[in-house]
N, C-alpha and C positions, 0 to 999 in steps of 0.2 A: 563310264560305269566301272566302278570297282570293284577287280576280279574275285569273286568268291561272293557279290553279294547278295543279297535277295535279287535283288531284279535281274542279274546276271542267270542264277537260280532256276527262278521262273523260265527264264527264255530260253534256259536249255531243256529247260522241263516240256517247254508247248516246242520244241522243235521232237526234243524228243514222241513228243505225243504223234507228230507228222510222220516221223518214222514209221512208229510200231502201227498207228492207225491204218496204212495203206493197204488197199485189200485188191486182189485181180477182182474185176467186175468184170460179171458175163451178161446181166440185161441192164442195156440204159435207155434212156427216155427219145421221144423220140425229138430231141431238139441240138442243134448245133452249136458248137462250142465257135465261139469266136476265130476268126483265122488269126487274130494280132497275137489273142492270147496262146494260139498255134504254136505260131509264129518264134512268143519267144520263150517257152519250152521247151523249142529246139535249138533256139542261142543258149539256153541253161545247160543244156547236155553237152554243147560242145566246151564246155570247162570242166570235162570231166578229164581226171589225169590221166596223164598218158606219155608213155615212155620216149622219151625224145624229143617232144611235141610233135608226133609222125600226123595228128587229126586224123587215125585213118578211117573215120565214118564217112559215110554219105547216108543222106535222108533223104524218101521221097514218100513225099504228101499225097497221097492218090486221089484222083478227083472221079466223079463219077463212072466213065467210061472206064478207066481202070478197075474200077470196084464190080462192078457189072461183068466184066470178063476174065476176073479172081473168080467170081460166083459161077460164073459157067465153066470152069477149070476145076475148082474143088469139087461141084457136082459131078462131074466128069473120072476126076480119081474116085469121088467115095465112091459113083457106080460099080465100078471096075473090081473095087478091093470088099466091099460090103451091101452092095445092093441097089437098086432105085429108089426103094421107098427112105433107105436111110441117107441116100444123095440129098432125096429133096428135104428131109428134115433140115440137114447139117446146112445148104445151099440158103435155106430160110433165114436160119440161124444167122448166118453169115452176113447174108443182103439185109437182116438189122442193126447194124451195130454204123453209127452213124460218121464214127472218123478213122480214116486209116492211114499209118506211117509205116513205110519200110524202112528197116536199118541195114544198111551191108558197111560190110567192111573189106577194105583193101588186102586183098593177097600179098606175100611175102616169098621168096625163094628162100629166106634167111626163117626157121619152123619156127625158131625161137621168138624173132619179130612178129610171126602172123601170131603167135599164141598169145603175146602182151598187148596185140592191138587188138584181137577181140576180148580180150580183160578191158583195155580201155571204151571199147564199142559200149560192152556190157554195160559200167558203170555211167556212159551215156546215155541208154535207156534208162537205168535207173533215176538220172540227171531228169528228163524228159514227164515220166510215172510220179515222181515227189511233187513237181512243179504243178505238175497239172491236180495233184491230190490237193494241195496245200490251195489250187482255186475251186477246188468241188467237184473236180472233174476225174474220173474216173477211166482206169486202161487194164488191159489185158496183154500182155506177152505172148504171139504162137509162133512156134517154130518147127510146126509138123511138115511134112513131106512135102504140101505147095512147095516150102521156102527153097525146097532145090530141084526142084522142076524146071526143068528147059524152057519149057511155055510161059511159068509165071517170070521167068528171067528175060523172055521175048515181049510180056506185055508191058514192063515195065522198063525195057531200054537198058538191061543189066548185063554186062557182058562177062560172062562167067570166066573166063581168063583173066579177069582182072580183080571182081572184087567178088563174094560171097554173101548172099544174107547173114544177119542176126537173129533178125526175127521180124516180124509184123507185128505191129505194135492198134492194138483197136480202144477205142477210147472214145467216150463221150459221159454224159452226166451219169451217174447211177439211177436205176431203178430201183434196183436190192442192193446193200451192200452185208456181203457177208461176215461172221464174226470169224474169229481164229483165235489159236493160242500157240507160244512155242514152247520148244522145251526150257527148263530151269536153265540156267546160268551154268551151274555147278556139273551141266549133262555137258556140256559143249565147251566149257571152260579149262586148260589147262596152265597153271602157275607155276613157273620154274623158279629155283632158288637162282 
């Protein structure tokens, strides 16, 4: 294909659409997304760059029993911080959402290395969120108070001397997808001579 042509055009055009289309989804349906197509989601993310090539991610896929004792853990803190009645909403809320991945990342002595390897983490979830949008499949980023919880770093085998979450990443088909808008170009853009 030659560069600058129509077809070249186009294809940055429908990638482009992939980009700006991605939206966080908070209700999906209630059907499973494939494990293969999981699966290589998280080989797309791990090509995400990253200073040194350090990989400092790790992913884990949580299967049932993990998810089950996330949901009696968040019900547990939002007791604690806001109530019962609004535990079991949020606990509801939670034990819907049909697939779950953790991301942590690798601790560094070196501040400067742990800050470019959660830059590199980061733009692995976003690696992760594009692949699965661009198959129909819909995710959400949380990074509230669970993610540094001793408990949730107990149920999931995470040994806090060593690496950190990212985030929890929840994802399956969409139910609603919501609309959005950003700001102009010309708000966020600065052009130097």
């Amino acid at each position: 294909m030659e560069r600058g042509s129509a077809a070249d055009r186009q294809s940055l055009r429908e990638f482009g659409e992939v980009l700006k289309g991605r939206r966080t989804i908070n209700l999906y349906l209630d059907l499973e997304v494939p494990r293969e197509l999981v699966r290589d989601a998280i080989e797309a993310a791990t090509w995400a760059p990253n200073h040194h090539v350090t990989e400092p991610w790790r992913f884990i896929l949580m299967g049932s029993d993990a998810v089950a004792r996330t949901v009696d853990l968040v019900r547990e803190i939002t007791a604690a911080k806001k109530g019962a009645e609004f535990a079991e909403f949020k606990a509801k809320s939670w034990a819907e959402k049909p697939g779950w991945l953790t991301v942590t990342c690798r601790h560094s002595e070196d501040p400067l290395l742990e800050r470019e390897d959660y830059a590199a983490c980061s733009v692995a979830v976003q690696n992760f969120m594009l692949y699965l949008w661009k198959a129909g499949v819909g995710s959400k980023w949380t990074s509230g108070d669970i993610t540094r919880d001793p408990r949730f770093f107990e149920i999931l085998g995470i040994d806090a001397a060593a690496e950190f979450v990212v985030g929890m990443i929840w994802f399956g088909y969409p139910r609603v997808t919501p609309q959005q808008s950003r700001k102009p170009l010309a708000d966020v853009l600065t052009e130097l001579p």
